[in-house]
C-alpha positions in Angstrom: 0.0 0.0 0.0 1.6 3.4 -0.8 2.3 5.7 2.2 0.4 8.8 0.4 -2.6 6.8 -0.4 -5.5 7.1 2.4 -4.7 10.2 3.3 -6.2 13.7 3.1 -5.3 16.0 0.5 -4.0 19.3 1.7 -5.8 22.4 0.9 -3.8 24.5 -1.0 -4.2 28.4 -1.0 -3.6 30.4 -3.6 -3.7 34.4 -3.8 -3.9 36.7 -6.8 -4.3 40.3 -7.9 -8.1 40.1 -7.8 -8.4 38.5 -4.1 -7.5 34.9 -2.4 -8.4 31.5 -3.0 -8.7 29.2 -0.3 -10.0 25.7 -1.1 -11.3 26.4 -4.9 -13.6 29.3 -3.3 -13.2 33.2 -3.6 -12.4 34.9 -0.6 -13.6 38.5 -1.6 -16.9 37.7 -2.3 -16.9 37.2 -5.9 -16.0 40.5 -6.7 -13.2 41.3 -9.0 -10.9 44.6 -8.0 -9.5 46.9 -10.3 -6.2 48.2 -10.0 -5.8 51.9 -9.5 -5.6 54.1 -12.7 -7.2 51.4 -15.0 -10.0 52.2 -17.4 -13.6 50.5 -17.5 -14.1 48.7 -20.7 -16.4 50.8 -22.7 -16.3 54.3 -20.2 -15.6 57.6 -22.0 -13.7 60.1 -20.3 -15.5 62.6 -18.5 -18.6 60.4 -18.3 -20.2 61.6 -21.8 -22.8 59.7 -23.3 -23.3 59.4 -26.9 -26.9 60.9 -28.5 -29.7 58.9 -28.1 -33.3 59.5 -28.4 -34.5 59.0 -25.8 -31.9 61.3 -24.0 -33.1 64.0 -26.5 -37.1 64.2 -26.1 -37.1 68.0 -26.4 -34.5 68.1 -29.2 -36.1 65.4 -31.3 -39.5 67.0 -30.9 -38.4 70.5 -32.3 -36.9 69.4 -35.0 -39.9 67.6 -36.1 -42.0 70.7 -35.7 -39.3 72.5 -37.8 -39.4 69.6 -40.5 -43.2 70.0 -40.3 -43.6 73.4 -40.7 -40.9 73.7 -43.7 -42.7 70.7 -45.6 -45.6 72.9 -45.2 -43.8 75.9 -46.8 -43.0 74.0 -49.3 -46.5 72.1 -50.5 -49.0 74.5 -49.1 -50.4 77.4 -50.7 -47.8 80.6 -51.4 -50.3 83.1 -50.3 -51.4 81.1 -46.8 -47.2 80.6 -46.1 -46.8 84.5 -46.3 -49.7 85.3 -44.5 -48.8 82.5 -41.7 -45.4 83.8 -41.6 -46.0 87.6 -41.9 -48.8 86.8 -38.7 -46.0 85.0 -37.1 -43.0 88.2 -37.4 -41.4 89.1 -34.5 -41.5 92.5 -36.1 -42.5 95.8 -33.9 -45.6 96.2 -35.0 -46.8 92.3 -34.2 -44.6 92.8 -31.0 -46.9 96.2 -30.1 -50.2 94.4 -31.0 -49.8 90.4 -30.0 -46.2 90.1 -28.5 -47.0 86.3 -27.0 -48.1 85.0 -30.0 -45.6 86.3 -32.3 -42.8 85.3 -30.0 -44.1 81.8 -29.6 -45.0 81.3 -32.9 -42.3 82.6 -34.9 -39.9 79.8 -33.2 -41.4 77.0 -35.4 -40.3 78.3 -38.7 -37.2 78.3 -40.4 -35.4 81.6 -41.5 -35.2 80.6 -45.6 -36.2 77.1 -47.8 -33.8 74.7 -45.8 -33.9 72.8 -42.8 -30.8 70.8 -43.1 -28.8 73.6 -41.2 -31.4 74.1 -37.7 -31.0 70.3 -38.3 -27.1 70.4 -37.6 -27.6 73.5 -35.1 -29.9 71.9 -33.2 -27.6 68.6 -32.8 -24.7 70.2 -32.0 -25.8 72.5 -29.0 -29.7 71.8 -28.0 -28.9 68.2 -28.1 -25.8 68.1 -25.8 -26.7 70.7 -23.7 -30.2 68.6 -23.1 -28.3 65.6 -22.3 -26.5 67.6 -19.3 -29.1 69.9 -18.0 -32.3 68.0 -19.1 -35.1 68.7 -21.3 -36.8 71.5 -19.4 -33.9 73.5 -19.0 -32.9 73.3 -22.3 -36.2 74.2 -23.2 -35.5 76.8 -21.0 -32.5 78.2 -22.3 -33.9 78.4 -26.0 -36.9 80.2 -25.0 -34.7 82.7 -22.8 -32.0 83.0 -25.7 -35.0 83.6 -28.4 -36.7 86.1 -26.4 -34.4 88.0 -25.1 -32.0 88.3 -27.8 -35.4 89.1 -30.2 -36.7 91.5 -27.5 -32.9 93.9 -28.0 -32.8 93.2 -31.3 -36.3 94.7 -32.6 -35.6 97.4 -29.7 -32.4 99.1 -32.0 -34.5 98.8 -35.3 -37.2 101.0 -33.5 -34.6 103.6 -32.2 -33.0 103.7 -35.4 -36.4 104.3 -36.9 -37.1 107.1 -34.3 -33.5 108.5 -35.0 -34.5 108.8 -38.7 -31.5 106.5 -40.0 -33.9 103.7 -41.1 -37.1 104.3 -43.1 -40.8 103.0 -41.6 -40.9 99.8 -43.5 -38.5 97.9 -41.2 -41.2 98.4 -38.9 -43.1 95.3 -40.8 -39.7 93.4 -41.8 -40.2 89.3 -41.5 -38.5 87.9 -38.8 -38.8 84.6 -37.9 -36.4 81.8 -36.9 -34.9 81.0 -33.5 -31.7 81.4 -34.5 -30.9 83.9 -31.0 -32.2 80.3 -29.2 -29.4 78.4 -30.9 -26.8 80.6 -29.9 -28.4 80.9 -26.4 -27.9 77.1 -25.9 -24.2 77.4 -27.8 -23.4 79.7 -25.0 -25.0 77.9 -22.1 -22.9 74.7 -23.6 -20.3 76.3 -23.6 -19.9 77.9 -20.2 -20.8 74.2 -19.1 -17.4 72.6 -20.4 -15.2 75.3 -19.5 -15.0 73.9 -16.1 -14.1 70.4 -17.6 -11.5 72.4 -19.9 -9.9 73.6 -16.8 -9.2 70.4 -15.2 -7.0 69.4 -18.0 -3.8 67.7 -16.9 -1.6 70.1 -18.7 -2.7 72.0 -15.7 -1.9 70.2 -13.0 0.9 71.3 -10.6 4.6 70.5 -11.0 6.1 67.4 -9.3 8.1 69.4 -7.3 5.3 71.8 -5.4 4.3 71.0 -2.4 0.9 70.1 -3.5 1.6 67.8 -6.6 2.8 64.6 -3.8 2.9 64.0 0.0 6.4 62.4 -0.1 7.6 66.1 -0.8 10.9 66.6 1.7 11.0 69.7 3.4 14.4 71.0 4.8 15.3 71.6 8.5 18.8 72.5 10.3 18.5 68.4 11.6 17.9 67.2 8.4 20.7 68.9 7.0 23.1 67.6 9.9 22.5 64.5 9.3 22.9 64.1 5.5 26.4 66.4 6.6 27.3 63.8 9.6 
């Protein structure tokens, strides 16, 4: 009979990077560690998230008005379009007479025969900037930027009107669009990544400051007698 058979086999232990073995079982509870500075499989820096649709409810939803209202333009009678469009001019005289309505309704059209470009606009700044502040606020800052920036603008033409360096019939001029929105959300966008901007690793401190390690030596009259002894 062989002096190794009938006994017990030893348990071995074995340990890894990702926690201990002891007996064929996990010791850590199943859970795997990462090592410091490694990267998830399939993260993005900064946490961005690609475009989806159904991060984008607002976005989606105004550009599909838009589309709507330029395939209108385009198939419905000339003389309707105009008269819809003139109705909904943020001009000064619709401004003096029905200000809500002009400025609600002159955000669904397009400024010329195109939609392709509010199509890109819209992606590039309403879309992102949805994604980080949510729907209602960029809703928000569209309405703000379109108002606001309409609101100024309309105020010069009637001063310049009243100065006598532009004649009456700006006074009636077709504005429509929300192009002042768009730059409104561009803005707001953009004030949002500066921060991100500013954490860049470029501009982190030296590695010899104080701040950049907290093995930094410091000097001191014993310190120096001893490296002197």
């Amino acid at each position: 009979m062989h002096p190794a058979r009938g006994r017990a086999r030893p348990r071995y232990v074995w340990r890894g990077a990702h926690g201990a073995r002891s007996g064929g079982r996990r010791t850590d509870g199943g859970h795997r560690r990462r090592r410091p500075g490694s990267v998830r499989t399939g993260s993005r820096p900064g946490g961005a998230r690609p475009a989806h649709p159904r991060r984008n409810p607002f976005a989606l939803l105004y550009l599909a008005l838009l589309l709507g209202t330029t395939l209108f333009a385009h198939l419905a009678d000339p003389q309707l379009v105009r008269r819809l469009q003139a109705l909904s001019s943020t001009d000064v005289h619709n401004l003096a007479h029905h200000p809500v309505l002009a400025l609600v309704t002159s955000g669904c059209w397009v400024a010329g025969p195109l939609w392709t470009p509010y199509l890109w606009a819209v992606a590039v700044t309403v879309a992102p900037l949805e994604r980080r502040v949510g729907g209602r606020r960029a809703a928000g800052v569209l309405a703000a930027g379109h108002v606001g920036a309409t609101l100024l603008s309309q105020g010069v033409v009637l001063a310049a009107v009243a100065l006598g360096a532009q004649g009456d019939d700006l006074l009636d001029a077709l504005d429509i669009g929300v192009s002042y929105g768009v730059l409104a959300s561009l803005g707001a966008l953009a004030g949002l990544l500066a921060p991100a901007a500013g954490r860049s690793p470029w501009r982190s401190p030296p590695p010899w400051s104080a701040t950049s390690s907290s093995r930094t030596r410091t000097w001191s009259p014993a310190s120096a007698t001893r490296w002197h002894c």
